[in-house]
C-alpha positions as CSV (number, residue, x, y, z in Angstrom):
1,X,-21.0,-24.5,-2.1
2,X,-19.1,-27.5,-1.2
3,X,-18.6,-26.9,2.3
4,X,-22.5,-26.3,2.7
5,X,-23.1,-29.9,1.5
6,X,-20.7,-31.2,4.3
7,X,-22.1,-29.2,6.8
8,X,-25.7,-30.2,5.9
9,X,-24.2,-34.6,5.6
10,X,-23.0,-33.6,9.3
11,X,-26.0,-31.8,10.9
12,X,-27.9,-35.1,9.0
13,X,-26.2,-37.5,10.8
14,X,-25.7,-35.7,14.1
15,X,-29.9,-36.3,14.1
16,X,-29.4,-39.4,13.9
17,X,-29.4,-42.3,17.2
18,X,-26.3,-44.4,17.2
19,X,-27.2,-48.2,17.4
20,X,-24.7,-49.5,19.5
21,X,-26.0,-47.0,22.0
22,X,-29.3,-48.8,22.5
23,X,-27.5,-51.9,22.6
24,X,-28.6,-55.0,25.3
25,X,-25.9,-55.8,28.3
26,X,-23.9,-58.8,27.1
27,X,-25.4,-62.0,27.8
28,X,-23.2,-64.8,29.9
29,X,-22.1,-66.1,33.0
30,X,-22.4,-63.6,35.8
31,X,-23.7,-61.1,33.1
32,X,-27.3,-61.4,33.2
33,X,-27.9,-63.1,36.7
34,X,-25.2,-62.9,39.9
35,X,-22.6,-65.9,39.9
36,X,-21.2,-67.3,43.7
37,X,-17.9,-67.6,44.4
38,X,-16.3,-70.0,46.8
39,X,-12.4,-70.7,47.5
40,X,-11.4,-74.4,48.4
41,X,-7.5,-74.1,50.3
42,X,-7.4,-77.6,50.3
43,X,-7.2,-80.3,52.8
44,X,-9.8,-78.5,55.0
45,X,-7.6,-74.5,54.8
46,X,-8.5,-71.4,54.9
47,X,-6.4,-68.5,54.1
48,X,-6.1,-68.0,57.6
49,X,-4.2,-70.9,57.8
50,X,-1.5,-69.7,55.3
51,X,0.9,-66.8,57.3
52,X,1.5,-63.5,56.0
53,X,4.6,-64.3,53.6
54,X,7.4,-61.7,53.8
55,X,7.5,-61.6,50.2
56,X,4.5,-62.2,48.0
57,X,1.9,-60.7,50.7
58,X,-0.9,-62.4,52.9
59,X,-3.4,-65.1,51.3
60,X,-6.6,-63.4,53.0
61,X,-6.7,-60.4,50.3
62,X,-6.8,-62.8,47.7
63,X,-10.5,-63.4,47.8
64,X,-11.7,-59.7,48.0
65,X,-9.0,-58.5,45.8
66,X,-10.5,-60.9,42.8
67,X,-14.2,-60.5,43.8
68,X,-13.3,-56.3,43.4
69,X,-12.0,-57.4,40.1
70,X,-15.0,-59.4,38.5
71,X,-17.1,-56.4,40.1
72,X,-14.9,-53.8,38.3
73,X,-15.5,-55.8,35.2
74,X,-19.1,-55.6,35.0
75,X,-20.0,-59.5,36.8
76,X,-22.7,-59.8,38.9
77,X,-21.4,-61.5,42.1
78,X,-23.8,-62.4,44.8
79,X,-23.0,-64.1,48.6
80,X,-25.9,-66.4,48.7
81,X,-29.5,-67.3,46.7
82,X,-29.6,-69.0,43.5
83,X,-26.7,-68.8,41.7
84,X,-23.7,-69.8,39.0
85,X,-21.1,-72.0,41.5
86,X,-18.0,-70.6,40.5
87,X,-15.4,-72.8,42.7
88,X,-11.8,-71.6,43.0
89,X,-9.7,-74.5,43.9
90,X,-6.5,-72.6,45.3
91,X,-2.7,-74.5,45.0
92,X,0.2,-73.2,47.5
93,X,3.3,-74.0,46.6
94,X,7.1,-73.2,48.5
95,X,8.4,-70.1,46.2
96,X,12.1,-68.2,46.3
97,X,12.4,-65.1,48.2
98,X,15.0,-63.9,46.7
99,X,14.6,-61.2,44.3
100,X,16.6,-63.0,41.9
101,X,18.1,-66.3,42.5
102,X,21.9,-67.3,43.3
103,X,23.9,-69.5,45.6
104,X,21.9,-70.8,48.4
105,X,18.3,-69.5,47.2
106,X,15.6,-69.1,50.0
107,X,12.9,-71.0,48.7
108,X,10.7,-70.6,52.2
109,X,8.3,-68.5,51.1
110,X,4.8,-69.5,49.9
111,X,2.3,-68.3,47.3
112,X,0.1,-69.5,45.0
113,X,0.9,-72.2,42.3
114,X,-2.1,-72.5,40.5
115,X,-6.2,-71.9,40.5
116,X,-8.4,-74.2,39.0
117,X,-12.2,-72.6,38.6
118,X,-14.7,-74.8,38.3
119,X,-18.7,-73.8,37.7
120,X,-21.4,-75.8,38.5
121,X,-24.7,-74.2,36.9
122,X,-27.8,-73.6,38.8
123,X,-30.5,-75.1,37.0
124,X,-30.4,-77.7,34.3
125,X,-31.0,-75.4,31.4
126,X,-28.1,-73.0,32.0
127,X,-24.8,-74.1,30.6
128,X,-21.6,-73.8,32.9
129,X,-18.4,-72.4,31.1
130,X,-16.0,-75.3,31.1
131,X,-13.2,-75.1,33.8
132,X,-10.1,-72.2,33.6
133,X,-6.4,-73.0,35.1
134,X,-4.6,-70.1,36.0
135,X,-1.4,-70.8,36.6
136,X,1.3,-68.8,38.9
137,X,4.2,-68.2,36.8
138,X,6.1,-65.5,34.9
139,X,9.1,-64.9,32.9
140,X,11.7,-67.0,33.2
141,X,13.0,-69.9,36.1
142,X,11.1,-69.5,39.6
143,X,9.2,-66.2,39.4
144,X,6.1,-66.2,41.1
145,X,3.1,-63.2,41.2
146,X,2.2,-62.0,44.5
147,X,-0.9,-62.2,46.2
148,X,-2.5,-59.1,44.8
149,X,-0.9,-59.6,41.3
150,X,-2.0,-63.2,40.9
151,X,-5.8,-62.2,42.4
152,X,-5.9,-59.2,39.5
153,X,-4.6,-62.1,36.8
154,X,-7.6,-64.6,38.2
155,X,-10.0,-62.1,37.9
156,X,-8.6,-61.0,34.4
157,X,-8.6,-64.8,33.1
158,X,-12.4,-65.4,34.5
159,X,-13.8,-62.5,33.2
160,X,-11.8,-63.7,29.3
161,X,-13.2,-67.7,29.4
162,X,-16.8,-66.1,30.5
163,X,-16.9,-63.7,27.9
164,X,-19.8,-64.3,25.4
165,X,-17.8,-63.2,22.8
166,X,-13.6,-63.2,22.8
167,X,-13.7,-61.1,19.3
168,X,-11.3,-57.9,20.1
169,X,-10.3,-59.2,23.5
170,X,-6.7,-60.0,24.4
171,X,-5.7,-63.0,26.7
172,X,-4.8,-61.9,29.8
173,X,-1.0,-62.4,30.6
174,X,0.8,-62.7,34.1
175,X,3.0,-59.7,34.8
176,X,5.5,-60.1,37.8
């Protein structure tokens, strides 16, 4: 008789629609309405104008690589229209290429430093998210992401500060 009752308590709420189902697409920054993206090198760069480095990988897949991972995260990203400014103001910096320092380190490579994003809103009654720094370091002394790991860390960190609500989400942390 008592396994009747919990068969019936199940077939009962097997009827019934699960809320969080029906529920709206979070609201926010790139959410609701497409966001633009824009990289500033510096000084009048493009990643063109930074080589292929031998050890942290070429500069021109960053762009792509952290427009794939917004996209990948559910943020609408659009090339041109009216849109969120999202400006990513991209540091190089001289990095070591060796694997792991020692006597007479080869600091000739180059890689990112840091990335400042900065929104500008596109009409007066939206609210930019105030400005991220990602910085490019990991573990201990001079270890630097690559290209590709430090465009997948971007993405990560944009996609936390834009977040209408951080509850259950985890910072995102550089990995080398």
């Amino acid at each position: 008789m008592r396994a009747c009752r919990v068969v019936s308590v199940v077939a009962l709420l097997g009827a019934i629609p699960l809320q969080a189902q029906d529920a709206p697409p979070a609201a926010g920054p790139c959410r609701e309405s497409p966001c633009r993206m824009t990289l500033d090198w510096g000084s009048g760069n493009t990643a063109a104008n930074f080589p292929v480095d031998r050890r942290y990988g070429t500069p021109n897949d960053f762009e792509p690589m952290v427009l794939a991972g917004l996209r990948d995260a559910g943020l609408k990203m659009a090339t041109t229209g009216d849109a969120m400014q999202m400006t990513l103001r991209i540091g190089m910096k001289n990095a070591m290429c060796d694997a792991m320092p020692g006597t007479n380190t080869d600091m000739s490579c180059r890689t990112i430093d840091e990335v400042q994003v900065q929104w500008v809103a596109a009409t007066a009654d939206t609210k930019a998210p105030p400005s991220v720094r990602v910085t490019n370091r990991c573990g201990a002394g001079d270890q630097r992401m690559n290209i590709a790991q430090m465009a997948a860390f971007t993405a990560a960190s944009i996609v936390y500060q834009t977040a209408p609500d951080k509850k259950g989400l985890k910072r995102p942390s550089a990995r080398c």
